[in-house]
C-alpha positions in Angstrom: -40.4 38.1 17.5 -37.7 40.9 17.5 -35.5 40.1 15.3 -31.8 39.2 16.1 -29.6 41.6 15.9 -27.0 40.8 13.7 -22.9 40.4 15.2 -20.5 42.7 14.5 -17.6 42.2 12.0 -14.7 41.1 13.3 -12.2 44.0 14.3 -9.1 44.4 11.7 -5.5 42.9 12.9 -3.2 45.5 14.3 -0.6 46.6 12.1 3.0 45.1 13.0 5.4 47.4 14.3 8.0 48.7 11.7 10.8 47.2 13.5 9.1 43.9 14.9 11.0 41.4 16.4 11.7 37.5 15.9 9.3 36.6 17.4 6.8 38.7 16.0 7.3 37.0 12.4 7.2 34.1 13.8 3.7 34.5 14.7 3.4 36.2 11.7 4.6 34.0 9.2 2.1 31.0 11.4 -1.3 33.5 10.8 -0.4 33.6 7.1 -0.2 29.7 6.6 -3.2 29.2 8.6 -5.0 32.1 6.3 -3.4 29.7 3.5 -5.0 26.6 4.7 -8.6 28.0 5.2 -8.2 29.9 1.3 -7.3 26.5 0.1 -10.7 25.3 1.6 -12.9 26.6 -1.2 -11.4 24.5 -4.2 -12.0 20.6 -4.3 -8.6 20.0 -5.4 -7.1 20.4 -2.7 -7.4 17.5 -0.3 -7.7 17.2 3.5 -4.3 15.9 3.9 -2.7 19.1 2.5 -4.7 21.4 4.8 -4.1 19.3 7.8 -0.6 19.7 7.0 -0.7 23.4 6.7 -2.7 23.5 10.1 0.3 21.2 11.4 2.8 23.5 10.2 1.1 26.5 12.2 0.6 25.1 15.3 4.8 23.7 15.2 5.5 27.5 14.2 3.3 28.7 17.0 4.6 26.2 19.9 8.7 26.4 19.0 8.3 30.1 18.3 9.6 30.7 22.2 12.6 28.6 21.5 13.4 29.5 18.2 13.6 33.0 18.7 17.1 33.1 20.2 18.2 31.6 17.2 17.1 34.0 14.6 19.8 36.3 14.7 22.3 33.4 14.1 20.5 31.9 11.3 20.7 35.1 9.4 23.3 35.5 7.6 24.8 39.1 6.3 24.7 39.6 2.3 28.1 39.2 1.3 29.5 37.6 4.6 30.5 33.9 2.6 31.9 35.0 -0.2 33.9 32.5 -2.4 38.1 32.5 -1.3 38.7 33.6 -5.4 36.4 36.3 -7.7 35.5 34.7 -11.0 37.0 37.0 -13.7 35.0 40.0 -14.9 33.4 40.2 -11.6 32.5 39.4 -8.0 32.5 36.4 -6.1 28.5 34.0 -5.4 27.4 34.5 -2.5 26.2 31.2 -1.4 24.5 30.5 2.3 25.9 27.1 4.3 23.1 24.9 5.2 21.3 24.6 8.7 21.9 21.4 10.3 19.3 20.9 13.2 20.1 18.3 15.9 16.6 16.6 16.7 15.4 15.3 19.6 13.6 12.1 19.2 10.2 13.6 21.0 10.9 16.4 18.5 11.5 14.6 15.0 7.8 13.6 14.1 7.6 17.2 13.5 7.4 18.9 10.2 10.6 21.3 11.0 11.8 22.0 7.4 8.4 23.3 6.4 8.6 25.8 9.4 8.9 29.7 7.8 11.9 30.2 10.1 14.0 28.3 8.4 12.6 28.8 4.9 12.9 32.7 5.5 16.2 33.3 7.7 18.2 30.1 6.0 18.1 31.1 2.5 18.8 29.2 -0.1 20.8 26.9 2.4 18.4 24.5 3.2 17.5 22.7 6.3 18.6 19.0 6.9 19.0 17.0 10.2 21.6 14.7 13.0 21.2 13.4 15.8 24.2 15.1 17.5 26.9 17.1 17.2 29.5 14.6 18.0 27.7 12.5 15.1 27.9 15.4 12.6 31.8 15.4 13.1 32.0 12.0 12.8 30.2 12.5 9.5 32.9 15.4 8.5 36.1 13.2 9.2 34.8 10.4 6.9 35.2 12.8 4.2 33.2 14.3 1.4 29.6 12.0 0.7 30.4 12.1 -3.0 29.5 8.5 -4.6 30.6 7.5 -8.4 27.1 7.6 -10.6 27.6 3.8 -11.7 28.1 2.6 -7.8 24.3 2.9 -6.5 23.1 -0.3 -5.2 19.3 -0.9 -5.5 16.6 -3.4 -3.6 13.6 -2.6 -5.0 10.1 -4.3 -3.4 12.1 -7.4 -2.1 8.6 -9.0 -1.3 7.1 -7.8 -5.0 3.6 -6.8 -3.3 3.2 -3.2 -5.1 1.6 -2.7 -8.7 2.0 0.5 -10.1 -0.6 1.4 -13.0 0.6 1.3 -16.8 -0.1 2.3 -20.0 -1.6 -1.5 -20.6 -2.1 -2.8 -17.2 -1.1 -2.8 -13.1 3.2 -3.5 -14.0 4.9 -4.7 -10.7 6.8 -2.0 -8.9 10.3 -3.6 -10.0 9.5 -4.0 -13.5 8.2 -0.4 -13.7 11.5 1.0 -11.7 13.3 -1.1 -14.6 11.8 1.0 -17.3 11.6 4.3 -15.4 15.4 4.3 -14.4 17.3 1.4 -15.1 16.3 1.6 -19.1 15.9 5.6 -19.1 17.5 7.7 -21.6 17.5 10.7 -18.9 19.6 8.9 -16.6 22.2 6.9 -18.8 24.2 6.0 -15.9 21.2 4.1 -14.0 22.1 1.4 -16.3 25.2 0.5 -14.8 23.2 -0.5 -11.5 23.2 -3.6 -9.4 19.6 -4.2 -8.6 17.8 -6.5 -6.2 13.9 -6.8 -8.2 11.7 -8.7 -6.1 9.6 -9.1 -9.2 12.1 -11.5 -11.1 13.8 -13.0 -7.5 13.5 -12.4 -4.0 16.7 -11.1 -2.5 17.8 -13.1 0.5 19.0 -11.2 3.5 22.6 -11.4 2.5 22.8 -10.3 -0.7 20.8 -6.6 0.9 23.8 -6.7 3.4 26.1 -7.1 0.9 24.4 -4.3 -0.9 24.5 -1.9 1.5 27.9 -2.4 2.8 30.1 -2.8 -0.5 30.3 1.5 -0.9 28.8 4.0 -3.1 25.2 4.7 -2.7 22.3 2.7 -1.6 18.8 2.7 -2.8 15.8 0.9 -1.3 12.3 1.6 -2.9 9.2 -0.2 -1.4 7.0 -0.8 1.1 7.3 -0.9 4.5 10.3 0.7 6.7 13.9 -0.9 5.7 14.0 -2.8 8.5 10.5 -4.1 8.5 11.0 -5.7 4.5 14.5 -5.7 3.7 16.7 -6.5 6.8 16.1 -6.7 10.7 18.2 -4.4 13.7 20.1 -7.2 14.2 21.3 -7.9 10.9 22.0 -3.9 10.5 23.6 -3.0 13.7 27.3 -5.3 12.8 27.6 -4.1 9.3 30.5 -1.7 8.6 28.6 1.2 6.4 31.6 3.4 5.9 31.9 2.9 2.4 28.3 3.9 1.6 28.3 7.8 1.0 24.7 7.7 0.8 21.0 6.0 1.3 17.9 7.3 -0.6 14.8 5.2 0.8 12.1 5.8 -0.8 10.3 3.2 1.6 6.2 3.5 3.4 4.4 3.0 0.1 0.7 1.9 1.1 -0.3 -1.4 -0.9 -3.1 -4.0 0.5 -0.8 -7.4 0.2 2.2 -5.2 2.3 -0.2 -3.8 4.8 -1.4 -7.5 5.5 2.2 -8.6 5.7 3.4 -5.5 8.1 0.1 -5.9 10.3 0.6 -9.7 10.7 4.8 -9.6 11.5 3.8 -6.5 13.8 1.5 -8.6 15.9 4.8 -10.8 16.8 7.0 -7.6 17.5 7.0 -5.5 20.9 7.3 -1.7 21.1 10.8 -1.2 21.0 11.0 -3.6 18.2 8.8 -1.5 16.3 10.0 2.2 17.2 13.4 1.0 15.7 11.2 1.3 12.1 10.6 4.7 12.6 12.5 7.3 10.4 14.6 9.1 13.1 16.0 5.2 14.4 16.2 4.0 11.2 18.6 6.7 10.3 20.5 6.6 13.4 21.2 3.0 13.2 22.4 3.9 9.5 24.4 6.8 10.9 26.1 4.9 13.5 27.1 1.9 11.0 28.7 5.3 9.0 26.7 6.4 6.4 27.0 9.9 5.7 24.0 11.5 3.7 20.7 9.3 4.3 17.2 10.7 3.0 14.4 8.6 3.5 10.5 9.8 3.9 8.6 11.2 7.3 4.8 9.7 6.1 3.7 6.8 4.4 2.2 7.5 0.6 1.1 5.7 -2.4 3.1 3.8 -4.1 2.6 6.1 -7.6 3.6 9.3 -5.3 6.4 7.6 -4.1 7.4 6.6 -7.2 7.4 10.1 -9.0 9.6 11.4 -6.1 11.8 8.6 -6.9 12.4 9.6 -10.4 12.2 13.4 -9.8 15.1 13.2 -7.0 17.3 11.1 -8.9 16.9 13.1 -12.0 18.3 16.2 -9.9 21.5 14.5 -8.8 21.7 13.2 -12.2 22.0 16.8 -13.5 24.8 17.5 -10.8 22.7 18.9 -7.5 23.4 18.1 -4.1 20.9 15.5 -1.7 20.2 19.2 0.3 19.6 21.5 -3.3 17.2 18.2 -4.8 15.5 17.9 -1.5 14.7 21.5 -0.4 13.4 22.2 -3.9 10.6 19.6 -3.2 9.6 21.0 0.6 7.7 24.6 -0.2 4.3 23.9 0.3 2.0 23.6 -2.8 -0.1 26.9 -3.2 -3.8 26.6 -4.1 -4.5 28.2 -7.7 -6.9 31.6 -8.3 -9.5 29.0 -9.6 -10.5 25.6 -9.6 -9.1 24.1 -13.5 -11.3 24.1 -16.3 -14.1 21.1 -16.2 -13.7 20.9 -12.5 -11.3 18.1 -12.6 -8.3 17.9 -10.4 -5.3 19.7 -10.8 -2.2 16.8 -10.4 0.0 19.8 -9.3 -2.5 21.2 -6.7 -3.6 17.6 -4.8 0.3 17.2 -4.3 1.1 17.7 -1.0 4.4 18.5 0.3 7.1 16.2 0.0 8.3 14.4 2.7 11.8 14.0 2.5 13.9 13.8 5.6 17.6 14.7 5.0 19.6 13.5 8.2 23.6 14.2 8.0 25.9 15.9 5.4 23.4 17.8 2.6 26.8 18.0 0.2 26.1 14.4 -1.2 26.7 14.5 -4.5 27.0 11.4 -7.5 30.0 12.1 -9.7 
């Protein structure tokens, strides 16, 4: 048989113009994360999820490239075009960059947009956080400054007490476990001034959440499930005035087997409109519209024990004095494979991490003083 002959190489990519164009590192930035994704292949540590998400990314940079490219030149921003009203003595003014506040479309928000390189590149240290409109977002801005008092955060966490997180000595319940990590921590002293709702020690009627989320300062709901699929229903939500409460941190779609029994079964009972008001981009409109200003809350369901360190990792930030948009944009770069796998060929914890999450929609400047 003659053999095969073998198939050339693949030509080289054309070198970019010097002065290419927005759209050119758009597509760009897109062949670099897929180049990412299929480097990342080669090490065991990193799992499926992560490159799915990269591939994600690249096909959202590809398809919005079009319509983003008119809005490069306004997302860049001129060195030295926001300087500070006074110069701190002994020298010039900090140069900070506003954040980009992207109204979503409801088709639009299952999309990954703050991992998009646009925004990572042309917004700076900024950051990238969401609304649902602009007459929202001024609503937002005439309720004043999201800052919330440290001692005034509200907590309901695992009303149903279905979650076990692994100790030191055994499976702890999640509220028992949030009791040690926060509520008893010597990091965050001022945790220990918090009302909390523990479904491990009593189940929290539908009231006392109500009264939780509507008597001001900050409200935290850690569990399973969407908020208002385990702590309240629409109903219940929609009437409450929510002006008071600066912010909501959910740290909600943890994956446990006694929840996902309990979710499957109520969602059998529930139509499609019913349900779609769980999703994250209702849930924090219906949260916006009562009038909370600052809400961050999760775009993908995760284990409980991931969950849980983002939990403790978040609140630690605005502990040390950072804004919701600084303490979530620090979490969104994507996790870059290492040069080699770790020694022993176990798994690298900070390598099977895969990006975080977090959805910021409203005002990024909330803050707990």
């Amino acid at each position: 048989r003659t053999p095969r002959p073998a198939e050339p190489p693949e030509p080289p990519e054309p070198p970019e113009p010097a002065a290419a164009g927005p759209l050119d590192k758009l597509r760009r930035k897109a062949r670099e994360v897929a180049r990412a994704g299929r480097g990342a292949a080669a090490f065991q540590a990193t799992p499926p999820r992560v490159l799915a998400l990269r591939d994600a990314v690249s096909k959202a940079e590809a398809l919005l490239a079009p319509l983003l490219e008119p809005l490069v030149p306004m997302l860049e921003t001129p060195a030295g075009s926001l300087e500070t009203e006074s110069e701190p003595p002994g020298g010039t003014a900090a140069v900070a960059r506003p954040p980009t506040i992207v109204i979503v479309d409801p088709c639009l928000s299952p999309l990954p947009l703050e991992l998009l390189g646009v925004f990572a590149e042309e917004c700076g240290g900024g950051g990238v956080c969401r609304d649902l409109s602009v007459s929202m977002l001024r609503r937002r801005l005439a309720l004043g400054a999201p800052d919330a008092p440290r001692g005034a955060v509200r907590c309901a966490v695992d009303v149903h007490d279905e979650v076990r997180l692994p100790t030191v000595v055994d499976r702890g319940r999640l509220g028992e476990v949030f009791a040690s990590d926060v509520l008893d921590s010597e990091a965050l002293a001022h945790a220990a001034e918090w009302p909390a709702l523990l479904g491990s020690r009593q189940a929290p009627s539908a009231t006392e959440l109500a009264h939780a989320l509507a008597a001001g300062g900050s409200f935290l709901y850690h569990g399973p499930g969407s908020l208002l699929s385990a702590a309240l229903t629409p109903q219940q939500l929609a009437p409450l005035d929510l002006r008071a409460c600066a912010g909501c941190l959910l740290f909600d779609a943890q994956e446990s087997s006694l929840s996902s029994r309990r979710i499957a079964r109520e969602a059998n009972a529930k139509d499609a409109a019913r349900l779609a008001l769980e999703e994250p981009h209702a849930t924090a409109a219906l949260l916006s519209l009562g009038g909370v200003r600052t809400v961050v809350l999760h775009h993908w369901a995760a284990a409980p024990v991931e969950r849980h360190a983002a939990l403790t990792a978040l609140l630690g930030q605005l502990g040390e004095g950072k804004t919701a948009g600084e303490a979530v944009r620090a979490r969104h770069e994507l996790q870059q494979p290492e040069e080699s796998p770790p020694p022993g060929g176990g798994a690298n914890p900070d390598v099977e991490r895969p990006p975080s999450s977090l959805l910021l929609y409203g005002l990024p400047h909330y803050r707990m003083v």
